[in-house]
VOPA-921138 format. One record per residue (C-alpha): x, z, y; chain; residue number from 1. Coordinates in nm, 4 decimals, decimal comma. Each point is the difference from the previous one (the first is absolute). Example, Ala and Ser with C-alpha at 12.3 -4.5 7.8 and 13.67 -1.06 7.14 Angstrom:
<dopas>
((1,2300; 0,7800; -0,4500); 'A'; 1) ((0,1370; -0,0660; 0,3440); 'A'; 2) 
</dopas>
This chain:
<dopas>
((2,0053; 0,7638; -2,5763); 'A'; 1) ((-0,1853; -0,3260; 0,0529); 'A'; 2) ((-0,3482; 0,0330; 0,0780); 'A'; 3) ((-0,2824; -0,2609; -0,0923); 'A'; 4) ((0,0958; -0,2576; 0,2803); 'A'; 5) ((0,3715; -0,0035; -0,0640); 'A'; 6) ((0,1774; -0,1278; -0,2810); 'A'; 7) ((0,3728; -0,1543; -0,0830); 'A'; 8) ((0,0674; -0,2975; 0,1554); 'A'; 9) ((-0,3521; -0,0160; 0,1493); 'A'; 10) ((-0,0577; 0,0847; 0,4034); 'A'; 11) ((-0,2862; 0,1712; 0,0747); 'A'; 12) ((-0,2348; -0,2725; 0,1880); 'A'; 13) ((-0,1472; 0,0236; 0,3391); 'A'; 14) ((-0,3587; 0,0483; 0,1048); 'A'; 15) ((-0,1478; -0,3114; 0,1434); 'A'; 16) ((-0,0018; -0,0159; 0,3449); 'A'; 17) ((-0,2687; -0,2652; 0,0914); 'A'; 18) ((-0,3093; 0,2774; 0,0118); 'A'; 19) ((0,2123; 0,1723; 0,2982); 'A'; 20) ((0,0715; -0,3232; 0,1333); 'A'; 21) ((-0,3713; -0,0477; 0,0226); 'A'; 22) ((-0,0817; 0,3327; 0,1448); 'A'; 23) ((0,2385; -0,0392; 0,2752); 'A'; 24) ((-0,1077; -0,3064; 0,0879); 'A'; 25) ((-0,3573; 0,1400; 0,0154); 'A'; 26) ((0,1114; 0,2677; 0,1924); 'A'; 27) ((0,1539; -0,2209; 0,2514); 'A'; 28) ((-0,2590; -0,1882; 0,0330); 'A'; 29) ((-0,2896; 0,2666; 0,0770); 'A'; 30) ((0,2368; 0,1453; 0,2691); 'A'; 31) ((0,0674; -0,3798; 0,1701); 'A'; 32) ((-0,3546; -0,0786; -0,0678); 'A'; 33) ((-0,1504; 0,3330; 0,2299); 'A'; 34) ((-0,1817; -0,0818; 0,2844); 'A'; 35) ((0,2249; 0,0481; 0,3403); 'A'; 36) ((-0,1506; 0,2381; 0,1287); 'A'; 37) ((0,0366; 0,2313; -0,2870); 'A'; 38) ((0,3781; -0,1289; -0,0946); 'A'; 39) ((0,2508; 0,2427; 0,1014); 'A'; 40) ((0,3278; -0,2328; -0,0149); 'A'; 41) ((0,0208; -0,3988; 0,0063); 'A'; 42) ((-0,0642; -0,2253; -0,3007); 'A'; 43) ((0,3365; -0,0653; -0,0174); 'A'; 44) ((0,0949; 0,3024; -0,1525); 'A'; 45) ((-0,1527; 0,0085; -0,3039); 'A'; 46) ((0,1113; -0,3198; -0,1254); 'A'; 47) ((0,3683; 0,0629; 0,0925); 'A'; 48) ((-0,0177; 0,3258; -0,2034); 'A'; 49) ((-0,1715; -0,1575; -0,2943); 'A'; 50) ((0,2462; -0,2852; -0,0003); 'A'; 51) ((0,3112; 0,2613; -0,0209); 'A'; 52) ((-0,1800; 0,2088; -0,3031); 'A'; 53) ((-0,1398; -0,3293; -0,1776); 'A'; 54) ((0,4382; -0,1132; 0,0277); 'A'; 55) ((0,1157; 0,2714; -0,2180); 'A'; 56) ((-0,2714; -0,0616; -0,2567); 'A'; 57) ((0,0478; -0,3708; -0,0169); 'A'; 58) ((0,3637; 0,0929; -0,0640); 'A'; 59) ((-0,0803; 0,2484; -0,2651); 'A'; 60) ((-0,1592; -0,2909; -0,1823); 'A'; 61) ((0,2754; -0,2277; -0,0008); 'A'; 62) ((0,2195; 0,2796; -0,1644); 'A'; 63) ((0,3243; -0,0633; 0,2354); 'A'; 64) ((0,1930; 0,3473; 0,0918); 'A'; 65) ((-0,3069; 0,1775; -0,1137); 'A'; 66) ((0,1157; 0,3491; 0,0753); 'A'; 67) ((0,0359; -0,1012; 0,3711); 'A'; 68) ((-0,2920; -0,1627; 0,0059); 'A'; 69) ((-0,2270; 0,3178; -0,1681); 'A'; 70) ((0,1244; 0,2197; 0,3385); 'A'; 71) ((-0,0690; -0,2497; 0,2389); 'A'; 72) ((-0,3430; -0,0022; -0,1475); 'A'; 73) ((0,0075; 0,3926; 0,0004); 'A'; 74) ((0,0892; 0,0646; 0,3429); 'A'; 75) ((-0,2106; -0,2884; 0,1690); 'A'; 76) ((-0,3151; 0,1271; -0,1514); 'A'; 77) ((0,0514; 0,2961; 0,1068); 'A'; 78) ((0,0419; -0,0898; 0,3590); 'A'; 79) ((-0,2809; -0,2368; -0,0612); 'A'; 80) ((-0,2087; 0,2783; -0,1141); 'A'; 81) ((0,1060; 0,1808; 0,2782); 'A'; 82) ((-0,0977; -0,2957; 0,3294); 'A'; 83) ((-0,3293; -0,1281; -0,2344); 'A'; 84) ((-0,1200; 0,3945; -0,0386); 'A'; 85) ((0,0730; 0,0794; 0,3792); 'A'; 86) ((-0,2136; -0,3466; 0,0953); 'A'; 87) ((-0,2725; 0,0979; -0,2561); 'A'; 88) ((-0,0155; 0,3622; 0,1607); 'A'; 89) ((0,0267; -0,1368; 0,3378); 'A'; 90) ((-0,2823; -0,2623; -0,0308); 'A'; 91) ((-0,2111; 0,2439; -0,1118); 'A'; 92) ((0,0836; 0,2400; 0,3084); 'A'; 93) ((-0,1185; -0,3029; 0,1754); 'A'; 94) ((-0,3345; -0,0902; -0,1848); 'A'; 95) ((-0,0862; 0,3842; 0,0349); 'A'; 96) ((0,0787; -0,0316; 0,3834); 'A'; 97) ((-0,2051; -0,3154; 0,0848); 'A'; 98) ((-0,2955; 0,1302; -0,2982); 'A'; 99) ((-0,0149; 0,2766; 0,2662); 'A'; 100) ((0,0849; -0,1032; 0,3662); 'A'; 101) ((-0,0587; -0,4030; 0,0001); 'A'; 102) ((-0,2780; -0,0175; -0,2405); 'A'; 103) ((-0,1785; -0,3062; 0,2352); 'A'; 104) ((0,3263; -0,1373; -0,0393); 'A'; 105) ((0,0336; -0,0857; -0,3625); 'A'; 106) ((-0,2757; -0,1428; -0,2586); 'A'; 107) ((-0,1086; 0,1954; -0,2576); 'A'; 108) ((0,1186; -0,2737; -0,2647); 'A'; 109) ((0,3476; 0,0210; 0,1627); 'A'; 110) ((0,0102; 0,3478; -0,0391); 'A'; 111) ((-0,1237; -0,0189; -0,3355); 'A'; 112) ((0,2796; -0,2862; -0,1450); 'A'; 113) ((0,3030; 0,1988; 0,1854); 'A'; 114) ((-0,1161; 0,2760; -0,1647); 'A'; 115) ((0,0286; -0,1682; -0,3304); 'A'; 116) ((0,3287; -0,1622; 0,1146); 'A'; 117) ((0,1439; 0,3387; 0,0544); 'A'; 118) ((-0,1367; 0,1770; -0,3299); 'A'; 119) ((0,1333; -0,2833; -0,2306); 'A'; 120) ((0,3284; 0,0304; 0,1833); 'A'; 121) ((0,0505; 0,3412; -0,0634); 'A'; 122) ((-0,0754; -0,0590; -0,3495); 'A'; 123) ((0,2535; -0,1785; -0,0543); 'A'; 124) ((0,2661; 0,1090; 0,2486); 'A'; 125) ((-0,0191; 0,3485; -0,2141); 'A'; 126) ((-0,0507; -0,1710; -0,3336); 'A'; 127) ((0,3852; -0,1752; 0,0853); 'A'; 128) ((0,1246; 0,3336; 0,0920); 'A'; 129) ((-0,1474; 0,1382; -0,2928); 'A'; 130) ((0,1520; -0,2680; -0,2321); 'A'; 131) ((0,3429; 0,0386; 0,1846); 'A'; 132) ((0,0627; 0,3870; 0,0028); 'A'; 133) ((-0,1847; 0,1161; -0,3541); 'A'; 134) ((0,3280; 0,0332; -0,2867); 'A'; 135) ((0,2174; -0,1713; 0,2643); 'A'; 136) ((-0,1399; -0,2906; 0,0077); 'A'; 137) ((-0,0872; -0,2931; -0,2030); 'A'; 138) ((0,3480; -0,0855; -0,1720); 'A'; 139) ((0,0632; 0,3688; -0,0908); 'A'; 140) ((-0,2964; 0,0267; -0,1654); 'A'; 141) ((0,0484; -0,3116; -0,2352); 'A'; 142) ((0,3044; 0,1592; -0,0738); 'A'; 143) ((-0,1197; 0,3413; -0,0602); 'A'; 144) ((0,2796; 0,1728; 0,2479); 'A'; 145) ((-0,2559; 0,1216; 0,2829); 'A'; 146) ((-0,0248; 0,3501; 0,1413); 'A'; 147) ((-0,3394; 0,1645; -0,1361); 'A'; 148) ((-0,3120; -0,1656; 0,1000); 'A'; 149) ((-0,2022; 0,0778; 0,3331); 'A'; 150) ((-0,2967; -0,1115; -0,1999); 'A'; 151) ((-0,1304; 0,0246; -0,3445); 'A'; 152) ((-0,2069; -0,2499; -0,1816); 'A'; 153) ((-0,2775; -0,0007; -0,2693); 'A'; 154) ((0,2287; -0,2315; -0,2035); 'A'; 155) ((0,2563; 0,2856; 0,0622); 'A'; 156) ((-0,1342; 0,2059; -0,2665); 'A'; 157) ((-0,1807; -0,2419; -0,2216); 'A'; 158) ((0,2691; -0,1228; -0,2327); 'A'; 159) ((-0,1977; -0,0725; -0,2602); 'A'; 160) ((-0,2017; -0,2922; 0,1735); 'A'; 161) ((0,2489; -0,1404; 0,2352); 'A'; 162) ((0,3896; -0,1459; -0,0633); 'A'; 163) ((0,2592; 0,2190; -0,0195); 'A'; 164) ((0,1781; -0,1669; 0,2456); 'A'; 165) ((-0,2518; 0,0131; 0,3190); 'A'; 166) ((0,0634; 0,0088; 0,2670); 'A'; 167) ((-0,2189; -0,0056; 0,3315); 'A'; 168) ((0,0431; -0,3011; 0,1877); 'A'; 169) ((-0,1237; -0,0822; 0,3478); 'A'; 170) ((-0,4034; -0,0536; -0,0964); 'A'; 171) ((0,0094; 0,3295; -0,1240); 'A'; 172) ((0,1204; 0,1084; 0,3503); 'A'; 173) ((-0,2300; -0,2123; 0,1747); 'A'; 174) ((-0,2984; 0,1111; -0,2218); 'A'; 175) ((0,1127; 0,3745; 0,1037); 'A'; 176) ((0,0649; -0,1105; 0,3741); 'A'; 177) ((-0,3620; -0,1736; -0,0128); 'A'; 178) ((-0,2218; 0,3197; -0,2068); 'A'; 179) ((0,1965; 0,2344; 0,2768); 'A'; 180) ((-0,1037; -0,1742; 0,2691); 'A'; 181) ((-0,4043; -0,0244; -0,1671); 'A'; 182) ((-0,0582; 0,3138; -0,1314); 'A'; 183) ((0,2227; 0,1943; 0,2504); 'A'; 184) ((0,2152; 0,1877; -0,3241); 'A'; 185) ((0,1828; -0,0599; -0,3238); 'A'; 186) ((-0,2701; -0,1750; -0,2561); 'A'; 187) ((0,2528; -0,1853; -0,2100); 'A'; 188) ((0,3977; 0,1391; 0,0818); 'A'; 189) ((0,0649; 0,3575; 0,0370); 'A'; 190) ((0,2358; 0,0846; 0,2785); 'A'; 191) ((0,3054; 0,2121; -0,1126); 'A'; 192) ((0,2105; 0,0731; 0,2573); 'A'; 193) ((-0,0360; 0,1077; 0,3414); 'A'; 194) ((0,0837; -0,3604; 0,2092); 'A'; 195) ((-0,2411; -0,1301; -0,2743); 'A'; 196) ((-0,2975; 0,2429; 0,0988); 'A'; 197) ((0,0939; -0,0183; 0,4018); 'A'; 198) ((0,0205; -0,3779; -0,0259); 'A'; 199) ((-0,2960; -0,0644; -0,2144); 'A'; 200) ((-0,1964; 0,2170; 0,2928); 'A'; 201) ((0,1375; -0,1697; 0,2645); 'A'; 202) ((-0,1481; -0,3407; -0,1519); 'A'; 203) ((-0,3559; 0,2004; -0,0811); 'A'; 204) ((-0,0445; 0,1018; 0,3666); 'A'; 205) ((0,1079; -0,3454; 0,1749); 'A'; 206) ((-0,2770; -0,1067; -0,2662); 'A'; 207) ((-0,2047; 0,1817; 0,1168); 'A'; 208) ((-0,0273; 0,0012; 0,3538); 'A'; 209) ((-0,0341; -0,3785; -0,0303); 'A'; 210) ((-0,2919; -0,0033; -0,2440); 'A'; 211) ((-0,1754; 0,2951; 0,1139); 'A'; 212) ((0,0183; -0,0131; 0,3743); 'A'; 213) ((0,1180; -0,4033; 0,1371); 'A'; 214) ((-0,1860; -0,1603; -0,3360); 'A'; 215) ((-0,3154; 0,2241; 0,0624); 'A'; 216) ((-0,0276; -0,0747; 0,4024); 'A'; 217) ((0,0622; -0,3661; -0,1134); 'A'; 218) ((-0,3017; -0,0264; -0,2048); 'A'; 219) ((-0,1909; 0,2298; 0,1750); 'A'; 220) ((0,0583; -0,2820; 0,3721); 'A'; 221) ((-0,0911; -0,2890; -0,2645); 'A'; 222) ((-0,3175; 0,1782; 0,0045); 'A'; 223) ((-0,1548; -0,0605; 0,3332); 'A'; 224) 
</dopas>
């Protein structure tokens, strides 16, 4: 049976890729862009790994051996989510260390724009897992042929006000990544499964211990 997105003769198109693009190029850039001190690996790094996911993408977009191209994309952004969420977890480790033992060390604005760094970077490091592992993944979901979904949306079970054929796309992730990471639990997406609920946590308390303890300390040395 054919769902909504499918129909003779018709392939089932692809999600556009350029608001990923942009997030990874934002994420590379806070983690370059950290102050030395509080940088965990060289600059380097980050740009080599957003060049590798960003190659995939481009070659998504030019439609050549797409199949190929979709698990290159796949696999990459999962190692990418894997190097950019140890750095983000590891530059906070670092922040909390020199918040405590080397306050005379660091400015209070320096403390207070890595924090910032860090908590928009795990943002959106978890809003591309997010976007990568819900229904298996972006291309599955166009096509209707993903495993049951880790999360459920409001437009989920509003049918009457939204298309029949929607289907959340990577705002909708980021928008989930971004309330998670605010309000410290589901507002918007209700997580499903049990990866959904551990991984939505995870993101909460690495949210957390930047806002509430590095972001506080920050403001509180801007003070004096």
């Amino acid at each position: 049976m054919l769902n909504a997105v499918e129909r003779p003769g018709q392939q089932a198109r692809s999600e556009a890729r350029w608001p990923v693009a942009l997030a990874i190029v934002a994420v590379v850039f806070l983690l370059g862009a950290l102050p030395g001190r509080i940088r965990v690996a060289s600059p380097w790094i980050p740009y080599i790994l957003g060049t590798a996911v960003l190659v995939p993408m481009l070659g998504i977009g030019v439609g050549i051996n797409k199949g190929r191209w979709l698990r290159l994309e796949r696999r990459i952004i999962a190692i990418f989510f894997l190097i950019a969420g140890a750095g983000v977890v590891a530059n906070l480790v670092v922040l909390v260390r020199v918040m405590v033992s080397r306050t005379a060390e660091v400015s209070g604005l320096s403390l207070l724009t890595s924090s910032v760094g860090v908590w928009i970077s795990n943002v959106l490091v978890f809003s591309l897992l997010y976007w990568q592992l819900d229904r298996g993944g972006p291309e599955a979901r166009e096509r209707g042929t993903g495993p049951r979904p880790d999360w459920r949306f409001p437009q989920d079970g509003a049918s009457p006000y939204v298309p029949t054929d929607w289907r959340p796309t990577f705002i909708d992730y980021l928008f989930l990544g971004f309330t998670s990471a605010t309000a410290f639990s589901p507002t918007d997406a209700i997580p499903l499964t049990s990866r959904a609920k551990m991984i939505t946590m995870l993101e909460s308390a690495i949210s957390l211990v930047t806002t509430v303890v590095v972001a506080s300390r920050a403001i509180s040395l801007l003070g004096r």
